[in-house]
TORLOFI-911244 format. One record per residue: residue in three letters; z, x, y of N, C-alpha, C in turn. Coordinates in steps of 0.05 Angstrom, whole numbers, plus 5000, padded with zeros to 4 digits. Layout:
<sites>
ALAZXYZXYZXY
...
</sites>
This chain:
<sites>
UNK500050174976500050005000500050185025
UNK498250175042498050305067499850165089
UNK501450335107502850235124501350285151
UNK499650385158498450365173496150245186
UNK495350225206494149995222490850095212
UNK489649865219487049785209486049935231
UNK483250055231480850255249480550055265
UNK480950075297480549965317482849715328
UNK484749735310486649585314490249695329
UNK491249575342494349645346496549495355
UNK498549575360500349425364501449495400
UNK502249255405502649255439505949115434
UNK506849425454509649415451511449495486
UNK512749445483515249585503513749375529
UNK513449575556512349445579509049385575
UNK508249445568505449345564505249135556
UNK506748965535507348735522509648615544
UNK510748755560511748625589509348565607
UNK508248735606506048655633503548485621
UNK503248455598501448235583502047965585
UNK504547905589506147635587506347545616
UNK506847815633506947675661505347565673
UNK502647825663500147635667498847445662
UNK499147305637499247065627501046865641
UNK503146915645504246775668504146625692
UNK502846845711501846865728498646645726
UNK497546715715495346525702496046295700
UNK497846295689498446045677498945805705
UNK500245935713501945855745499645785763
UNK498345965772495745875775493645755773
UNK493045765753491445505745492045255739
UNK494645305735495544975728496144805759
UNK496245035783495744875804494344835823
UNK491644955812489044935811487244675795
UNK489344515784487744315762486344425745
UNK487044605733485244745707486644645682
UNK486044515671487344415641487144635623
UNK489344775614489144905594488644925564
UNK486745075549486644855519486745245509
UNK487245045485487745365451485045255442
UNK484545535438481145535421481945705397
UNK480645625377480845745349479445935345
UNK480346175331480146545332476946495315
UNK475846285296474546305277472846075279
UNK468946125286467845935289465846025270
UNK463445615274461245725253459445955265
UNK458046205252457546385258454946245271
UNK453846065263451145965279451845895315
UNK454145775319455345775342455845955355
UNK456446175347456846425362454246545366
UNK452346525348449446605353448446515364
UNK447146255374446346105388445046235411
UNK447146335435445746445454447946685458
UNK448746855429449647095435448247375445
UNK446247335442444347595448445747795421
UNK442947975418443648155391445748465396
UNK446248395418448548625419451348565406
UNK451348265412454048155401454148095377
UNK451547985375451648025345452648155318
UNK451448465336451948735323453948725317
UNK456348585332459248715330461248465324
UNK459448255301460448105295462748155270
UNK465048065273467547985243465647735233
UNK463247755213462947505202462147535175
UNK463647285155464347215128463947005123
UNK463046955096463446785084466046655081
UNK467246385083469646315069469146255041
UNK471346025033472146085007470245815000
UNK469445665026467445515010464145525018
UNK463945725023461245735022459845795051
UNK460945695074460845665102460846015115
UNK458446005127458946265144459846175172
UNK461446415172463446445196463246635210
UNK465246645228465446915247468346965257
UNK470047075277471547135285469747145312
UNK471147065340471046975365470547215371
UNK467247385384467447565398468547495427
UNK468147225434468947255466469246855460
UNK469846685491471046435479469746225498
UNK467046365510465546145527464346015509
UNK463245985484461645885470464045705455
UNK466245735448468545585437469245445459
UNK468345475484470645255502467945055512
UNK464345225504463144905505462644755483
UNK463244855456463844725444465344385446
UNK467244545445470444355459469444165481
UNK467744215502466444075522465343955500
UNK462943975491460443795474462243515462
UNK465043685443465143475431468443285449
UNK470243275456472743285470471543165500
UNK470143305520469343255540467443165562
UNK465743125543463043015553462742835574
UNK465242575560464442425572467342345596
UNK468942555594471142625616469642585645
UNK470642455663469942445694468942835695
UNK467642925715466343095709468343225756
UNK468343545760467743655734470843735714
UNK469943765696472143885678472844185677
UNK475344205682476244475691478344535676
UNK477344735656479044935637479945155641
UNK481745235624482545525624483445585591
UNK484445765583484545875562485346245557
UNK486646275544487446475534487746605499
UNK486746775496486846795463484447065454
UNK485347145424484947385415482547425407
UNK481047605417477647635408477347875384
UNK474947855378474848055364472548185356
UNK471548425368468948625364469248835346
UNK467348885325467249105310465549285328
UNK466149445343465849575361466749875362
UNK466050145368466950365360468550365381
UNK471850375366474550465375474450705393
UNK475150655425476250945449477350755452
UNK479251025478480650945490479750705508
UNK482550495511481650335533480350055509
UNK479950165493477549915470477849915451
UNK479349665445479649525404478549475393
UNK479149345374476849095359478048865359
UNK480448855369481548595370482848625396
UNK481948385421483048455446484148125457
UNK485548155473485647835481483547845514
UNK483347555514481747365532482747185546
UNK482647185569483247005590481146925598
UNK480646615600476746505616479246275628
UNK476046235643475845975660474145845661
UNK473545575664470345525652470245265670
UNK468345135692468144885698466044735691
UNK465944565684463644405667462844185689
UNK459844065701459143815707459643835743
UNK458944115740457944145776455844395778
UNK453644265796451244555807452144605831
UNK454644505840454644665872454744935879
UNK453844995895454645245904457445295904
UNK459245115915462045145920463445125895
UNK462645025872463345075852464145405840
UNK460945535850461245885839463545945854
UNK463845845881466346065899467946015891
UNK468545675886472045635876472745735852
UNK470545905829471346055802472446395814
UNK470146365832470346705840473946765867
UNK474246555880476046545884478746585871
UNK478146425849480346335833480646655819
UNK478546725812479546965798480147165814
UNK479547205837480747425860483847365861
UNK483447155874487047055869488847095846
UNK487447055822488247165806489247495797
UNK487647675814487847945809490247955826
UNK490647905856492547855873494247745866
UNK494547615845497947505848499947765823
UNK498047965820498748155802498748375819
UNK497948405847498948665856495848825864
UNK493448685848490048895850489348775882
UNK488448985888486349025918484449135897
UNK482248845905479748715891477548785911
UNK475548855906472148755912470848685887
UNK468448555906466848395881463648445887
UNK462448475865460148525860458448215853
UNK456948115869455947875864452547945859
UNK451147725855448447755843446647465832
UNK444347555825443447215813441747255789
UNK442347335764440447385741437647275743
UNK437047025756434146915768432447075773
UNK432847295789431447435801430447645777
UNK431947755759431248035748429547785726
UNK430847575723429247395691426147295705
UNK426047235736423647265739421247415744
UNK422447695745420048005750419448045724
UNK421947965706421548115678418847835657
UNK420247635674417647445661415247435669
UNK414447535699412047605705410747865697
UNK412248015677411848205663410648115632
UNK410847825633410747785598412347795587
UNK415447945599417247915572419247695571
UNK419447475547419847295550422747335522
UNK424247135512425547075486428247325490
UNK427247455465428647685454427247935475
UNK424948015484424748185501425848205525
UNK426547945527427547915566430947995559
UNK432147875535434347895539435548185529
UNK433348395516433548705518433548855542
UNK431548735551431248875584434048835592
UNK434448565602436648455613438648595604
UNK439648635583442548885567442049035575
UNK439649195575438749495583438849555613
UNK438749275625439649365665442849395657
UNK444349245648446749235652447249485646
UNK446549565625448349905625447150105638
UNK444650025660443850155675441950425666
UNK440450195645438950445623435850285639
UNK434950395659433050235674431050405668
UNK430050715652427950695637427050655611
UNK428450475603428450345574426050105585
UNK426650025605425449695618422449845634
UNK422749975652420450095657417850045650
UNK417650155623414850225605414649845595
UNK416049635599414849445589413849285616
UNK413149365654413549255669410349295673
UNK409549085687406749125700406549255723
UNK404649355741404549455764406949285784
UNK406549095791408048935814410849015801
UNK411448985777414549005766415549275776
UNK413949545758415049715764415249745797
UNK413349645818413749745837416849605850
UNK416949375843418149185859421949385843
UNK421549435811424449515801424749825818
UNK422749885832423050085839424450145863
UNK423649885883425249855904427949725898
UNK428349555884431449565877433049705868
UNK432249985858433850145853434350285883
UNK433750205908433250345927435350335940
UNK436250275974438050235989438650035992
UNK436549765996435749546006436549245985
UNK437949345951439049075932440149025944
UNK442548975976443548745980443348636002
UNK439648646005437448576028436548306027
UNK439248076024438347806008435047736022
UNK434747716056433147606073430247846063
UNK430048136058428148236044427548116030
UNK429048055999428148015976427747725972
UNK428447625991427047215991423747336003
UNK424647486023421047556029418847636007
UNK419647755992418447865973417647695939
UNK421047475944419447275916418847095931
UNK417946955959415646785964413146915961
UNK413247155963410547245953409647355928
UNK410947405915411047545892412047435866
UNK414647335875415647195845417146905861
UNK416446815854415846495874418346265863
UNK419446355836420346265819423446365823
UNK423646605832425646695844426446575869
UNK425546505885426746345909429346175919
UNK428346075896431445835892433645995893
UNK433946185868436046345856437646475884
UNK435446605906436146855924437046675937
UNK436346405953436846275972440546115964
UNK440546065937442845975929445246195928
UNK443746375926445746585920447946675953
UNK445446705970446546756003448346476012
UNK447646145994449746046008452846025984
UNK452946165963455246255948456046385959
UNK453946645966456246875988457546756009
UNK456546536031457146446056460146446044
UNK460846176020462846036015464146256001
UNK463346435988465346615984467546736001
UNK465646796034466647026047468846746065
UNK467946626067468546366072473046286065
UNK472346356039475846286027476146586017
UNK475746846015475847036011475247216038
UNK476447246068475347326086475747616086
UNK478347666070479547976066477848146041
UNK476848076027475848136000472348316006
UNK472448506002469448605997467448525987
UNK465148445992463148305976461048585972
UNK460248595948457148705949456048555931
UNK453748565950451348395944449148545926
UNK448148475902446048645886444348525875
UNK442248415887438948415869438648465848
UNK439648715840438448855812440948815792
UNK443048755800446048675782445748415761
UNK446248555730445048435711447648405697
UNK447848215682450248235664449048125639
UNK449448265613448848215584448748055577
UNK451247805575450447615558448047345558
UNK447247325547444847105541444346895557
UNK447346765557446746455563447046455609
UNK446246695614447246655641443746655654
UNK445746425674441746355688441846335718
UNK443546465730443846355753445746595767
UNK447846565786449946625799451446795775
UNK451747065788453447205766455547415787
UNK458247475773459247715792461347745774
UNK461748025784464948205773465848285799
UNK469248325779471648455797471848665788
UNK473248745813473749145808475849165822
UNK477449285814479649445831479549755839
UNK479249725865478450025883480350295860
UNK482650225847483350495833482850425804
UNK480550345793479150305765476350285764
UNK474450485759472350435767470150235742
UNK471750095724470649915704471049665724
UNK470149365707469649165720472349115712
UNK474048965718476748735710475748465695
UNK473348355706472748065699470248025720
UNK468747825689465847705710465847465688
UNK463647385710462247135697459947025710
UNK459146815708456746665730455146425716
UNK453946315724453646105716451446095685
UNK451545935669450745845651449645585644
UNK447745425661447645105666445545005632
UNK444845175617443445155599444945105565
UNK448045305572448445245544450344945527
UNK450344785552451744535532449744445522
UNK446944485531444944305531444644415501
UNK444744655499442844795474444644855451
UNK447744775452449044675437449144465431
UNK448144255442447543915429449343675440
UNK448843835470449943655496447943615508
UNK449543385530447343325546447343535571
UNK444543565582444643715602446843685618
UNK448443915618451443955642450944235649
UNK451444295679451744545698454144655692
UNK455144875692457345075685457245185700
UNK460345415701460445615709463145715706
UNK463045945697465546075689466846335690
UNK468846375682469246825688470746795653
UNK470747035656472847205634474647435644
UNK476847485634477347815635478347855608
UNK479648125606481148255579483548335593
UNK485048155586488248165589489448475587
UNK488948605558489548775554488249025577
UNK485549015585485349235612486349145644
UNK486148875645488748845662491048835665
UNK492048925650495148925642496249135643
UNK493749425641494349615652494649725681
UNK493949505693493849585729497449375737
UNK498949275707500849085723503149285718
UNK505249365741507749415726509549185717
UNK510349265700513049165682515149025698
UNK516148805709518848825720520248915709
UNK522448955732525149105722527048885718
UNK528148865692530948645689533548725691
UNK534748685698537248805708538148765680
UNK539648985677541848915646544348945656
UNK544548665646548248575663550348615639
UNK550448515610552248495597551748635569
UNK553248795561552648735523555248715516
UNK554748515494557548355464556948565451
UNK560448615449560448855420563548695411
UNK562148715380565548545370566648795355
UNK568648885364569649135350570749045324
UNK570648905303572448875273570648645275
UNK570648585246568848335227570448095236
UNK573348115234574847915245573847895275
UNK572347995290571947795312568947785318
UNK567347755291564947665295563947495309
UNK566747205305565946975316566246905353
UNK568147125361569047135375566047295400
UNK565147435386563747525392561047385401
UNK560647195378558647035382559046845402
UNK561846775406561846605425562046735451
UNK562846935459561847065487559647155492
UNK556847115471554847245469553346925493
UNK554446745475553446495481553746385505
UNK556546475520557446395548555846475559
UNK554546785563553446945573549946855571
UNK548946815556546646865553544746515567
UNK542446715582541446465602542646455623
UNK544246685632545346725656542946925672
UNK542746935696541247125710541447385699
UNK538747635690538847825686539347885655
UNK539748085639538348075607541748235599
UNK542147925578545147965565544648095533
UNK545148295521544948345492547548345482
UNK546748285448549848315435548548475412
UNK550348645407549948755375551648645363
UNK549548685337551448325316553748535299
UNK553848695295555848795274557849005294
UNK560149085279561849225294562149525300
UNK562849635315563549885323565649975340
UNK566450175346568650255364568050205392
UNK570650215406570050185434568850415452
UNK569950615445569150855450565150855447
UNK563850755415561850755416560150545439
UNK561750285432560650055443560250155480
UNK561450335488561350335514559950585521
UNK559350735510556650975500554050865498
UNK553350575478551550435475551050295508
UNK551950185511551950085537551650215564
UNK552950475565551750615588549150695586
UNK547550805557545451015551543550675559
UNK544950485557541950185562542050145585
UNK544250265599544150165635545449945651
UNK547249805630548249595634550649655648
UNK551449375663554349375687556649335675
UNK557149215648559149005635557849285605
UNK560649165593560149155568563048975557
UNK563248745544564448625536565648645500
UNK568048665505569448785477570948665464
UNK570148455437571648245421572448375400
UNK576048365406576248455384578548295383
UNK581148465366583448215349585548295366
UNK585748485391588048505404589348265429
UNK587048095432587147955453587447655440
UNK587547505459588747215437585247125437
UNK585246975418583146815396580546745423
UNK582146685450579446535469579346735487
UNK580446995485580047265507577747465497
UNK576847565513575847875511576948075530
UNK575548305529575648545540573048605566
UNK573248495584570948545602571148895617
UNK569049085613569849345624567049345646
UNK567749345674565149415685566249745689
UNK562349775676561850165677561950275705
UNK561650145726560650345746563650415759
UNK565650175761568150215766569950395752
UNK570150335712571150445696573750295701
UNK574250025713575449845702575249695679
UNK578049565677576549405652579249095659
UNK579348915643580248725650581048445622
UNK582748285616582548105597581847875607
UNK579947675594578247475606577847315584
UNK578647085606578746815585575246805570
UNK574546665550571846665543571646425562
UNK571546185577570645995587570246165613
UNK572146375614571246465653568746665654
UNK568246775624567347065628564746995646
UNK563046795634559546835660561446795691
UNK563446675696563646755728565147025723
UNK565947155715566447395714564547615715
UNK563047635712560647755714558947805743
</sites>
């Protein structure tokens, strides 16, 4: 039997597993007064569902099996496709729009570095059954706020996938070619795409690699003439920025033409967060008005973000809890005694421990200084049946205390 952890897998402990919870917290707090209904999505869908409009990168890095009856499956690389699910069947026909949130554990077979698991958690947001413009800001909002109520000084990288899906279609590449290109801008592998572009393409990807991607009033000039189809996208995009800069007046915007993001199902409005001391993204998303439809809904407009808890969790510190008390019952005979001062105490302001079995006083007050604590409370058989021993450390007093007084004693 191996005791050790599975390739790409670990365990989240001490403050990190503090600052994972706070952030979830925090979230939580937020969105719930935001009107975002929160729902649990299940770690394990049909693998055709996750395919759908995963693009073949995700594919690649699918957990997927057979079960025990025959059904192929998968394990949740990411949980926008599980939460329109949940729309298709749960929400459809909910007053519109419908506004989710969600949290829960993904999982990529993916080559293990630093910074990257195979099993990570997920925080989304997803609004279903609006094309407004003000829709994109109030997601992109929401998630700035979100970085902010954790302590990140945020900018944001905004953009409109329209634009790159229409140069690359006046190139011919359409299906599975568009959505290679499309992966291949994102990691900014832009002579992979090159060699499949026509004259106008390469010239036009050429100037977007230039000074001028966040030239919104250029590049509307250029798809009325050129890619005509793009228009809409550029013009919608400048009045998302308006409303962005709009409820975000402190927040950095960059604007990018050529800003592509991987997954499949995005057709419209896209952007990530960054925090000025992490030069990775925190969280993106953008709109997707195509995939309830092509999951076996009726046409509904989206739009949503994601992040990975686990890389934001490294930008949160830990609070500090004050350690006010620890129960030590010195003799077996005052186990009970012990338990019952554990009990006065605990759910009082600040973090009360008891060790369940006995030791000396001498130790018990050794244990208690090396944890940092103000109190250390001492049950033992010298005092009558409803007393303890209250010793605060910093004084090196100590005192006999009824058990009904000890939390105001403290």
């Amino acid at each position: 039997m191996k005791l050790e952890l599975v390739r790409g897998m670990r365990d989240i402990v001490g403050d990190e597993a503090v600052a994972q919870r706070v952030f979830k917290e925090r979230a939580a707090s937020l969105l719930d007064s935001a009107g975002y209904q929160e729902v649990i999505l299940p770690s394990i869908e049909y693998y055709d569902l996750i395919a759908a409009k995963a693009g073949q990168e995700l594919l690649d890095s699918l957990y997927e099996f057979m079960d025990r009856g025959g059904r192929k499956v998968a394990l949740t690389p990411e949980l926008t496709a599980s939460a329109t699910r949940l729309y298709v069947t749960r929400f459809r026909d909910a007053p519109k729009p419908v506004k989710l949130w969600y949290v829960g554990p993904c999982f990529r077979y993916d080559e293990p570095q630093r910074g990257r698991y195979r099993q990570f958690t997920q925080l989304g947001v997803e609004v279903f059954g609006s094309s407004s413009p003000l829709a994109d800001a109030e997601v992109v909002f929401i998630a700035a706020s979100l970085l902010k109520s954790i302590g990140i000084d945020t900018w944001l990288k905004v953009g409109n996938i329209s634009f790159l899906r229409a140069l690359l279609q006046d190139s011919g590449l359409e299906g599975s070619g568009m959505l290679s290109a499309i992966r291949s801008l994102d990691h900014g592998r832009y002579e992979e795409v090159e060699g499949s572009l026509n004259a106008r393409g390469k010239k036009i990807m050429e100037e977007l690699m230039g000074s001028r991607k966040g030239d919104l009033d250029y590049w509307e000039g250029i798809a009325e003439s050129e890619l005509p189809s793009a228009v809409h996208g550029l013009r919608r995009l400048k009045k998302v920025v308006e409303l962005i800069r709009a409820m975000l007046p402190a927040v950095e915007i960059n604007v990018d033409v050529s800003f592509a993001r991987g997954l499949a199902y995005y057709t419209d409005f896209i952007f990530e967060a960054y925090s000025h001391s992490m030069g990775e993204a925190l969280l993106g998303g953008g709109r997707y008005d195509n995939l309830v439809e092509e999951l076996g809904g009726p046409p509904t407009p989206a739009v949503g973000f994601a992040t990975g808890v686990d890389r934001v969790a490294l930008l949160v510190k830990a609070p500090e809890v004050e350690k006010v008390a620890l129960v030590v019952p010195l003799d077996e005979d005052s186990l009970g005694k012990a338990g019952k001062a554990f009990s006065a105490v605990s759910g009082r302001p600040g973090r009360h421990e008891m060790v369940p079995g006995p030791m000396s006083a001498r130790d018990a007050i050794e244990r208690a200084l090396k944890g940092s604590f103000h109190y250390v409370v001492l049950a033992g058989n010298r005092e009558g049946p409803e007393e303890v021993v209250l010793r605060d450390l910093s004084s090196r007093t100590q005192k006999t205390v009824k058990l009904k007084e000890l939390a105001q004693a403290l």
